[in-house]
C-alpha positions as CSV (number, residue, x, y, z in Angstrom):
1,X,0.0,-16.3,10.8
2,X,-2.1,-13.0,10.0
3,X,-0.6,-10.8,8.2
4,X,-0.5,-7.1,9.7
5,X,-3.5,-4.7,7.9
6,X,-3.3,-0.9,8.1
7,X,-5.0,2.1,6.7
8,X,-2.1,4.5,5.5
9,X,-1.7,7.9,5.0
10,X,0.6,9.1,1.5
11,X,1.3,12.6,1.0
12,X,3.4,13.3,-2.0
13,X,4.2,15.7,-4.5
14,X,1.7,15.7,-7.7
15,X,4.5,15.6,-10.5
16,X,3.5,13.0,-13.3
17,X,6.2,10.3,-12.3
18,X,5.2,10.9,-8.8
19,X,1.6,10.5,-9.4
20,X,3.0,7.1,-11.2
21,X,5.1,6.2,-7.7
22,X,2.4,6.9,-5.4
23,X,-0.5,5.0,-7.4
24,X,2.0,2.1,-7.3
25,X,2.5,2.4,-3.6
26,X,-1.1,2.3,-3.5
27,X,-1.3,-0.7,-5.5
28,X,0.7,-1.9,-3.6
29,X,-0.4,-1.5,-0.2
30,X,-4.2,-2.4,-1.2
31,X,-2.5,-6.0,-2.6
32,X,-1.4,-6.8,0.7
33,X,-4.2,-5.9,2.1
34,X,-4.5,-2.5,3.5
35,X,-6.5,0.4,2.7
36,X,-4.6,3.5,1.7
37,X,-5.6,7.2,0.8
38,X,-3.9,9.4,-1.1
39,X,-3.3,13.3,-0.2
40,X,-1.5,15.9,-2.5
41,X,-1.3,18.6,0.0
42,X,0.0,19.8,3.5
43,X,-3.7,20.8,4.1
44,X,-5.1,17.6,2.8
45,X,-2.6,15.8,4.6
46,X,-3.6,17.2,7.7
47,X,-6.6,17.4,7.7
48,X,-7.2,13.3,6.5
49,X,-4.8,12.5,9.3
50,X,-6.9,14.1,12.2
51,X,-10.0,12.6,10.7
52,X,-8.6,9.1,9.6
53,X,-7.1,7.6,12.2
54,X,-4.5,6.2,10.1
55,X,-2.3,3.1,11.1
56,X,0.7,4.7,9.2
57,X,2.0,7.6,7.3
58,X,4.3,7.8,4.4
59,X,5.8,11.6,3.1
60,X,7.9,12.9,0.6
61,X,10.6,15.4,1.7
62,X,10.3,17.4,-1.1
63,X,6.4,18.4,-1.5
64,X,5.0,21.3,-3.6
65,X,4.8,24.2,-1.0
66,X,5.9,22.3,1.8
67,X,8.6,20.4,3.5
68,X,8.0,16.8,4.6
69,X,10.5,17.1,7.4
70,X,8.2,20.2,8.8
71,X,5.5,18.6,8.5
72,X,6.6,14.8,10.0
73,X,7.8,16.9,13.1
74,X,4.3,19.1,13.5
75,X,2.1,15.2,13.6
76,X,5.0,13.7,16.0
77,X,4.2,17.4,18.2
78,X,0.8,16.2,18.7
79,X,-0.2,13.6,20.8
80,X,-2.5,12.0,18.8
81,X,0.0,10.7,16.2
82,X,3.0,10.5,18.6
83,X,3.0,6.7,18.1
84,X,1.7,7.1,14.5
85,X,4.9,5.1,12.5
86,X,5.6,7.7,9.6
87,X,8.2,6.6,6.8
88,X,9.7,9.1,4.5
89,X,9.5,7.6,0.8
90,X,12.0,9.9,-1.5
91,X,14.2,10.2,-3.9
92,X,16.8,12.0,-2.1
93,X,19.3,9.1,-1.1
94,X,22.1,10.6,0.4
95,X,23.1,9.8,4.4
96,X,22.6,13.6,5.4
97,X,18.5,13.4,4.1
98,X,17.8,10.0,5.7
99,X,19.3,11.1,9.1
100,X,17.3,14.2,9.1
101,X,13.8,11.9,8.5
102,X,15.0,9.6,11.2
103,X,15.7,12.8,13.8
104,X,12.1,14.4,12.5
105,X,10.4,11.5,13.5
106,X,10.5,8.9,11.0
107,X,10.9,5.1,11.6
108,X,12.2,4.8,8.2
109,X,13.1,6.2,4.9
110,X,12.8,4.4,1.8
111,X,14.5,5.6,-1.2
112,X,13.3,5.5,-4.7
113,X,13.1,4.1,-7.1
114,X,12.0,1.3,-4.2
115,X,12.2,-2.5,-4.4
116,X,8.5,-3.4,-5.4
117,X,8.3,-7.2,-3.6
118,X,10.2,-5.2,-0.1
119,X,7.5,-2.2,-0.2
120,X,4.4,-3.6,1.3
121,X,6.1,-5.9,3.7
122,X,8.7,-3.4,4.9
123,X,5.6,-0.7,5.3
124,X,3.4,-3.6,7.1
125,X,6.2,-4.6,9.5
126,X,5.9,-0.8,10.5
127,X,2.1,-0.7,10.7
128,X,2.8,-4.1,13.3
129,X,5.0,-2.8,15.5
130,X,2.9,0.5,15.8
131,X,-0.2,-1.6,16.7
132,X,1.6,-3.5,19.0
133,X,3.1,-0.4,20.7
134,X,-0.8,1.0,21.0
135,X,-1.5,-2.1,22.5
136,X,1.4,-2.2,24.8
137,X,0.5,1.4,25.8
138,X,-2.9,1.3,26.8
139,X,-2.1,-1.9,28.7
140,X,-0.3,0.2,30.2
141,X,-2.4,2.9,31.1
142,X,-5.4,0.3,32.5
143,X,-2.9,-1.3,34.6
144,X,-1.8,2.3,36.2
């Protein structure tokens, strides 16, 4: 079986043990396969996604000058990322937080400090079921 490959998205906060998190993320990600890209700002962020085409995107909730709730709920209000999986990655683990990722948009939220050998997998199984959805859609669409 092929294991699912994405390019992702990150855009967290640039603190020193969030730089550490993120690079790890990276690490992560590009071990299992995908490419990944790294953006410290809202601007960058956006930018990178309407340029990138990205499979999946990972934010922070609690971003230097911005909110990651805001800005999950400004890519879901376009219709180019509508079906883009995005999963909040944060340290904020309490119910309220999660639920309010989940009703911004969000297919998941992972808290930190994560489990390193459920990261990738947990992110890929995401980036599948997004493809598959694409797929499904424009199917879809042909068909119609």
């Amino acid at each position: 079986m092929t294991a699912a490959r994405g390019n992702t998205l990150y855009l967290h906060s640039a603190l020193f043990c969030v730089v550490f998190v993120r690079l790890t993320m990276r690490y992560l990600l590009v071990l299992a396969g995908c490419e990944a890209e790294i953006a410290s700002t809202r601007a960058m962020a956006i930018q990178m996604a309407q340029v990138g085409g990205f499979d999946l995107i990972t934010l922070d909730v609690n971003l230097r000058g911005a909110n990651g709730y805001e800005i999950c709920r400004e890519l879901k209000g376009n219709s180019r990322f509508r079906e883009t999986p995005i999963v909040f990655v944060s340290g904020n683990c309490n119910i309220e937080d999660q639920q309010r990722g989940l009703d911004a948009g969000g297919v998941d939220y992972i808290t930190k400090p994560f489990e390193t050998f459920k990261f990738a997998p947990r992110l890929l199984s995401h980036i599948k079921t997004g493809t598959n959805r694409s797929l499904e859609m424009r199917c879809h669409e042909k068909i119609c």
